[in-house]
C-alpha positions as CSV (number, residue, x, y, z in Angstrom):
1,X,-9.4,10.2,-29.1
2,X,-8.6,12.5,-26.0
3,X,-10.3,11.1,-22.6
4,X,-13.3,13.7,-22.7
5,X,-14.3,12.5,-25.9
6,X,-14.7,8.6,-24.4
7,X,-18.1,7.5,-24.2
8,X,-19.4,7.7,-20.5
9,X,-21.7,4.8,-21.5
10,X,-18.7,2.3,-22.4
11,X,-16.6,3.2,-19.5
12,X,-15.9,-0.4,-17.1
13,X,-17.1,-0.5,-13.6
14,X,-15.1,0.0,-10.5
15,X,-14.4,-1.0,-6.9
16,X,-12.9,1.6,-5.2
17,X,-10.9,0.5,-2.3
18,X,-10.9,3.3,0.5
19,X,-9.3,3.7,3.9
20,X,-10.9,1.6,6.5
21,X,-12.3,-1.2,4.5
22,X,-14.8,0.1,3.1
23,X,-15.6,0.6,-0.8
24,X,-16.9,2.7,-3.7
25,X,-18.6,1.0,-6.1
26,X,-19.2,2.7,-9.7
27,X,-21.6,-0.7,-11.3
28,X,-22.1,2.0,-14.3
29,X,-25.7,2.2,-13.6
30,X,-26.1,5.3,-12.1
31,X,-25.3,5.2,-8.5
32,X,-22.6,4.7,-6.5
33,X,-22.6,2.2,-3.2
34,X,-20.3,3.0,-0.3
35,X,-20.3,-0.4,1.2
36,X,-18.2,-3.3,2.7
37,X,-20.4,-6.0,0.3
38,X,-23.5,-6.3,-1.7
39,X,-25.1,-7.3,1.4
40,X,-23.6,-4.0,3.7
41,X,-24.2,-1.1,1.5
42,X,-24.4,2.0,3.9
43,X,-25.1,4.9,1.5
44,X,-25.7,6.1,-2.0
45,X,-24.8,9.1,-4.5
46,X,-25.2,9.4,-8.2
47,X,-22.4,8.7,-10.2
48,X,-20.5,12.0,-11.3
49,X,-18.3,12.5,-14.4
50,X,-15.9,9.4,-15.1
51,X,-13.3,11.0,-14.6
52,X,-14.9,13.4,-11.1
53,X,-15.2,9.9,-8.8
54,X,-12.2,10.5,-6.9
55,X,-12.9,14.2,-6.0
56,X,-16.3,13.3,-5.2
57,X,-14.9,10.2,-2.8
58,X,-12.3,12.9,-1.6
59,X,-15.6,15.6,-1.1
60,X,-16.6,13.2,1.7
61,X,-13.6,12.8,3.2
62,X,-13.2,8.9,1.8
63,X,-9.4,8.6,0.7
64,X,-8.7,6.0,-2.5
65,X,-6.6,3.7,-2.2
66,X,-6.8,1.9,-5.5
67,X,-9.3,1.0,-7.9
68,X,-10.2,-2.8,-9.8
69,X,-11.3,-1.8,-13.1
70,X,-14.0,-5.1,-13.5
71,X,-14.0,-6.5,-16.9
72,X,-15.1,-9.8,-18.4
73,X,-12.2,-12.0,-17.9
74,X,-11.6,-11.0,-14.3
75,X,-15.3,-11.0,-13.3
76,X,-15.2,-14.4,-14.6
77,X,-11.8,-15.3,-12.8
78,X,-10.1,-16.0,-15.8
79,X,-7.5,-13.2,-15.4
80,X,-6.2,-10.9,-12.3
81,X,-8.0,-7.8,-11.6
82,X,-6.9,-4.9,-13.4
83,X,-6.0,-3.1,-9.9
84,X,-3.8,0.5,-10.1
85,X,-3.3,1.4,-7.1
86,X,-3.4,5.2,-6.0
87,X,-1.3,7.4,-4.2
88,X,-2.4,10.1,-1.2
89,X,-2.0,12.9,-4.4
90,X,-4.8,11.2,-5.8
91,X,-2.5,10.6,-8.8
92,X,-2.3,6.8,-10.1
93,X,1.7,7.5,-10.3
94,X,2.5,3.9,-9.1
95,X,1.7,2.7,-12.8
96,X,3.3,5.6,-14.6
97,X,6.5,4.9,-12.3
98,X,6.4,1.5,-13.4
99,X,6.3,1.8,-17.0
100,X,9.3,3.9,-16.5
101,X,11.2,1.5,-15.1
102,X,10.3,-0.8,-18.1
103,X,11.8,1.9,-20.9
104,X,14.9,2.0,-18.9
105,X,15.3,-1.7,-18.2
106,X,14.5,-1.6,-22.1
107,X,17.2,0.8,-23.0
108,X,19.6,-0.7,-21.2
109,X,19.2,-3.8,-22.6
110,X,19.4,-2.4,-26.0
111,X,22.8,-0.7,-25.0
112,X,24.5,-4.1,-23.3
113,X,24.3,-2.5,-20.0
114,X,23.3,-5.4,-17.6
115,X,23.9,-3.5,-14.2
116,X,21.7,-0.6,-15.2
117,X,18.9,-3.5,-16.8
118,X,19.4,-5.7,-13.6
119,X,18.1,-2.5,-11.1
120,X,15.9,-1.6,-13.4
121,X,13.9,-5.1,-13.7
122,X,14.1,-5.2,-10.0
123,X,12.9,-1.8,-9.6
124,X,10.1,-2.4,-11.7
125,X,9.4,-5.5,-9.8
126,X,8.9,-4.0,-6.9
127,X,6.5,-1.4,-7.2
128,X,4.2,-4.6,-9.0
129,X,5.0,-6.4,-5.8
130,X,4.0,-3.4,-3.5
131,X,1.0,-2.6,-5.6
132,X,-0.4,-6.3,-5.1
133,X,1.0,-6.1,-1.0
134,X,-1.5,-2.8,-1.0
135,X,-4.1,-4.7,-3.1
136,X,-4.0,-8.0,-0.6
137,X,-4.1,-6.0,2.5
138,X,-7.0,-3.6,1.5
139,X,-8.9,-7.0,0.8
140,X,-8.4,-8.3,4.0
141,X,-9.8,-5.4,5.8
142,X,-12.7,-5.5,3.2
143,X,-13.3,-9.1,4.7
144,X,-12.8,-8.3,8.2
145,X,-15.1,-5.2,8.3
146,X,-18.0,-7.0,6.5
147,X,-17.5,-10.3,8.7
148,X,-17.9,-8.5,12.1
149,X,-20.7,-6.1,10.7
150,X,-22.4,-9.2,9.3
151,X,-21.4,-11.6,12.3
152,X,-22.9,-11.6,16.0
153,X,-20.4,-8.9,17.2
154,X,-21.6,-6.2,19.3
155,X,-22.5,-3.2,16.6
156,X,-21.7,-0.8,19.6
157,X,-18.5,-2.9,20.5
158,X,-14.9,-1.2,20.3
159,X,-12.7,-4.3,19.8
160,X,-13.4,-7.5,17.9
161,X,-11.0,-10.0,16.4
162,X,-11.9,-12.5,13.6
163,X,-10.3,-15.0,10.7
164,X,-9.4,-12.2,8.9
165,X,-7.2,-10.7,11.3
166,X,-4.5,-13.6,10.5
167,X,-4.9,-12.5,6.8
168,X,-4.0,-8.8,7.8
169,X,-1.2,-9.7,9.9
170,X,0.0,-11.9,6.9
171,X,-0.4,-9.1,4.6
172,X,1.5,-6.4,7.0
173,X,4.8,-8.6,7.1
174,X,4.5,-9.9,3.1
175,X,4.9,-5.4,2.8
176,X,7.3,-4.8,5.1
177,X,9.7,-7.5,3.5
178,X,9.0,-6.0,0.0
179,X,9.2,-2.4,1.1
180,X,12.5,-3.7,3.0
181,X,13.9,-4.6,-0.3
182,X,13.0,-1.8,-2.2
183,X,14.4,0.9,0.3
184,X,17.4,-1.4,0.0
185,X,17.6,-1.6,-4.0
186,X,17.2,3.0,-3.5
187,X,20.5,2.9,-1.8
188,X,22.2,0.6,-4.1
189,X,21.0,2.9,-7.2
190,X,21.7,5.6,-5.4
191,X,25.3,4.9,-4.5
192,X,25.8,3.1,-8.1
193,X,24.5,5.5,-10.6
194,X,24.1,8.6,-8.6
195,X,27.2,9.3,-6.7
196,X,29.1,7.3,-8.8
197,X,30.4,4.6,-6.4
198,X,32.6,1.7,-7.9
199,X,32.6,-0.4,-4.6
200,X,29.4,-2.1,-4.3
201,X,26.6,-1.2,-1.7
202,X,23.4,-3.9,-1.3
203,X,22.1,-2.3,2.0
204,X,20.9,0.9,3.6
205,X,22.6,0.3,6.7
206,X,25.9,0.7,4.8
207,X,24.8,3.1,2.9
208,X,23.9,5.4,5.9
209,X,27.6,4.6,7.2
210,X,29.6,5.4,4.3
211,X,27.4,8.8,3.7
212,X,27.2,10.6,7.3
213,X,28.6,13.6,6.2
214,X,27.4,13.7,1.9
215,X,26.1,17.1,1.0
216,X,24.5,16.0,-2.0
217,X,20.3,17.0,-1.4
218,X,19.5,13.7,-2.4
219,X,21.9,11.4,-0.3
220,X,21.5,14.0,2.8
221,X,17.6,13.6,2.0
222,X,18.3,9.4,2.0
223,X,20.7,9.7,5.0
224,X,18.3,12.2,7.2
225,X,14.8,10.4,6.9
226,X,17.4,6.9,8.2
227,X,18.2,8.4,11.3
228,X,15.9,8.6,14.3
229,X,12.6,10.2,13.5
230,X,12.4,9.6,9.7
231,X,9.6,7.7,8.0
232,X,12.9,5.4,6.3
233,X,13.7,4.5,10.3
234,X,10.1,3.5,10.9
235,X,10.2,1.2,8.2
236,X,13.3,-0.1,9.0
237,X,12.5,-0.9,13.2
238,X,9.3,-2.3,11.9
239,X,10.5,-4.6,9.3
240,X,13.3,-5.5,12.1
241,X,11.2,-6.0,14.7
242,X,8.5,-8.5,13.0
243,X,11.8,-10.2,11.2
244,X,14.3,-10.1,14.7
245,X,12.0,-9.7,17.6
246,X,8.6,-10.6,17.1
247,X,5.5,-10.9,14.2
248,X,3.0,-8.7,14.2
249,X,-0.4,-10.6,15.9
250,X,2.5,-12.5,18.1
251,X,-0.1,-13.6,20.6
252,X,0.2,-11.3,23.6
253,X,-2.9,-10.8,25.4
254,X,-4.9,-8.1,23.6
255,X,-4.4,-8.7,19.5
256,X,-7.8,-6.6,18.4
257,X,-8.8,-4.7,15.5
258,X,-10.9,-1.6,16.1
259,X,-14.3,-0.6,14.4
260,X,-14.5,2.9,14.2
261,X,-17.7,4.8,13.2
262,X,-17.6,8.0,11.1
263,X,-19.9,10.0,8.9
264,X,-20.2,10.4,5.0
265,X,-21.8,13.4,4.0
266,X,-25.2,13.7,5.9
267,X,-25.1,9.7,7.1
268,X,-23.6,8.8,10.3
269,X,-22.3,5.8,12.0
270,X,-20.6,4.2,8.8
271,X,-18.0,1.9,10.2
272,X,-14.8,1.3,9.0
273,X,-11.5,-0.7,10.4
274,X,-8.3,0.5,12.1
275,X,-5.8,-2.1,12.7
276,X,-3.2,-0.7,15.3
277,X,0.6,-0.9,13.7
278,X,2.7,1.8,15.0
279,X,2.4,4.5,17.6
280,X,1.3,7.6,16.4
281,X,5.1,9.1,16.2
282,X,5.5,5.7,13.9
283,X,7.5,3.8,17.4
284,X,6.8,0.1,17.8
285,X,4.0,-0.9,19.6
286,X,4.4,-2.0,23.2
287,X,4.0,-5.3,24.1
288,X,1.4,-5.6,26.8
289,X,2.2,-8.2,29.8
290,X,1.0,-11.7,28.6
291,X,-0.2,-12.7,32.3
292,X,-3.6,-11.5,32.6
293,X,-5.9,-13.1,34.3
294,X,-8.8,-13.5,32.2
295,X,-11.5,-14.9,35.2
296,X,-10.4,-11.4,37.1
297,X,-12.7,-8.9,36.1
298,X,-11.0,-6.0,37.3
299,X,-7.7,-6.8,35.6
300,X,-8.9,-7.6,33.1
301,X,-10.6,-4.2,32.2
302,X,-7.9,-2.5,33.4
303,X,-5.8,-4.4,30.3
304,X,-8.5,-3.2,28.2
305,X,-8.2,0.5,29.5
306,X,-4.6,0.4,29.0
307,X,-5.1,-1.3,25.2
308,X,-7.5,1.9,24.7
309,X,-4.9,4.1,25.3
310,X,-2.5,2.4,23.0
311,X,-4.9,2.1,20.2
312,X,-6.5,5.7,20.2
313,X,-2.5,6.8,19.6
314,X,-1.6,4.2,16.9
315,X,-1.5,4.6,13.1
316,X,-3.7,1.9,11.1
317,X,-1.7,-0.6,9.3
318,X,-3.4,0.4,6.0
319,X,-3.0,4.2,6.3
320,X,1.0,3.8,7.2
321,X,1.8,0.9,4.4
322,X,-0.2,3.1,1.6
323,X,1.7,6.2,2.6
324,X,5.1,4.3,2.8
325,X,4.6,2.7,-0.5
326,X,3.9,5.6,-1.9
327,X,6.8,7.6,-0.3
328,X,9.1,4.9,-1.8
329,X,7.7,5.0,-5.2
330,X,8.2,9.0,-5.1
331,X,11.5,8.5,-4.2
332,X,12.3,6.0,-6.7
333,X,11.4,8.3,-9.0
334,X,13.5,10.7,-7.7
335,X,17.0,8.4,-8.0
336,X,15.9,7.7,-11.9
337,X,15.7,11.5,-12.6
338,X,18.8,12.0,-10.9
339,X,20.5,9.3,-12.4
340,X,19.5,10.6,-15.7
341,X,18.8,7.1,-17.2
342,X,18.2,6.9,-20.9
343,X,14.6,5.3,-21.6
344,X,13.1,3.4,-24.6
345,X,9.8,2.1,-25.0
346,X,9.5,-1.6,-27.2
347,X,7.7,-1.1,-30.3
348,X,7.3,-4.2,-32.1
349,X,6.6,-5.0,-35.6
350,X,6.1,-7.8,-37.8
351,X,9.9,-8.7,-37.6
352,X,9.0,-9.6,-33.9
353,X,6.6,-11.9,-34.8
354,X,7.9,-15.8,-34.0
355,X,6.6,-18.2,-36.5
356,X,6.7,-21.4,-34.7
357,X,6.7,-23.4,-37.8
358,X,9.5,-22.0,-39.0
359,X,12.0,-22.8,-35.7
């Protein structure tokens, strides 16, 4: 039965995560709740076509993340959620990516290739692990915005910092590592099955060395967006700097998130969250001096001024690790084309079956 055909009636609910913190919740009943909890809904629409949510989210300038389809089992916290998370296309490519990586992990098995099934489990590894390092730090800042719109903080404050902050900084470095590995596993595919290579190649930093001067689009593409100015160099300075230098959150004097207000369709003031990661050209933060004197007034909102500055320049964690995930996965994508991979999908059958009496 084709996907127009469904019943409307039995589709599942969903949470929509959205930039910001915020979330889109479809409770099949009707409406649809922009909120940050059942206690902080800040607006209301009726629920459009199954499939229409996202263009409708989109209509109001809300971006999707990812979406929890709720079902019995993880309502009742006897299973995960069913999360798929979504790329800035809109598309839910992540999962389709993934199950390609299965058929060609599958394939290879079947042909006795253990190199070629050894990337591909870890390939398909990673875009799970990336997909639940998208999932854990959208939850945070779920938990943070509700907590400081629920808690005592100013409503017309800038800054705020709360429990959940930790959580997001915990989250950031858990996806640089994993986004770390994957960039690293591209270059190893890349220089394996793409050019070719016999001599083996676990890093991008040799990668980049032993391919300065490759003409072939895809290496050049690897090898340009590694140098300075790339979104692959961004990831790589930050995932150095919170492994070499410092962590993110590493206790210099200003470590705030920022509540931001914006409007959705005709309501205004709706707030969301924007943690501070990167400068806006994707360079590391500075670190402000450590020294302030907290019982000087004037210094002290002088630090604040100067934070200001910083922030209203920065990307939000959230924004940058969902668009570099995303970039990654595309790019994977683009090595198993290239490679030209032969793909199977398991069917099994009754011969598959293990009867455990019989062993």
């Amino acid at each position: 039965m084709a996907l127009t055909e469904l019943d409307e009636s039995a589709m599942p609910p969903r949470i929509v995560h959205l930039l910001g913190g915020l979330r889109a919740v479809d409770d099949r009943q009707g409406k649809v709740f922009v909120q940050a909890g059942r206690d902080c809904k800040f607006c209301e629409f009726p629920v459009p076509n199954y499939a229409k949510l996202y263009a409708a989210l989109r209509a109001l300038k809300l971006e999707t993340v990812g979406a929890e389809f709720v079902n019995d089992h993880s309502y009742q916290g006897l299973d995960t959620p069913d999360w798929q998370c979504a790329a800035p296309s809109g598309q839910f490519s992540m999962r389709l990516e993934r199950h390609a990586w299965a058929d060609v992990r599958h394939a290879a098995i079947q042909d006795r290739n253990p190199e070629i099934a050894d990337g591909a489990a870890r390939a398909k590894t990673y875009v799970d692990l990336l997909a639940v390092r998208i999932f854990q730090l959208s939850g945070e800042y779920n938990g943070c915005l509700r907590a400081w719109h629920l808690g005592a903080g100013d409503p017309n404050g800038t800054f705020f910092e709360n429990g959940f902050v930790r959580n997001i900084d915990a989250a950031i470095h858990a996806f640089a590592a994993d986004a770390a590995s994957l960039r690293d596993l591209i270059a190893e595919l890349v220089w394996r099955d793409v050019q070719g290579e016999v001599e083996e190649v676990r890093t991008l930093g040799t990668f980049l060395k032993r391919n300065r001067d490759n003409q072939d689009p895809l290496v050049s593409e690897i090898v340009a967006e590694g140098q300075n100015g790339g979104w692959i160099k961004q990831l790589t300075d930050l995932r150095n700097h919170i492994t070499h230098v410092a962590p993110v959150g590493r206790g210099h004097a200003l470590h705030f998130c920022e509540a931001r207000k914006r409007n959705i369709g005709d309501i205004p003031d709706i707030p969301t969250l924007h943690y501070p990661l990167l400068g806006d050209d994707g360079s590391i933060l500075e670190i402000l001096d450590s020294s302030i004197d907290y019982d000087d007034a004037g210094a002290f909102k002088a630090a604040i001024r100067e934070y200001q500055n910083i922030v209203s320049q920065s990307i939000d964690a959230l924004q940058y690790a969902w668009e570099t995930v995303a970039r990654l996965v595309d790019l994977l994508g683009d090595v198993r084309q290239r490679a030209g991979y032969r793909t199977e999908t398991p069917h099994l059958t009754e011969d598959d079956i293990v009867n455990v009496e019989q062993l």
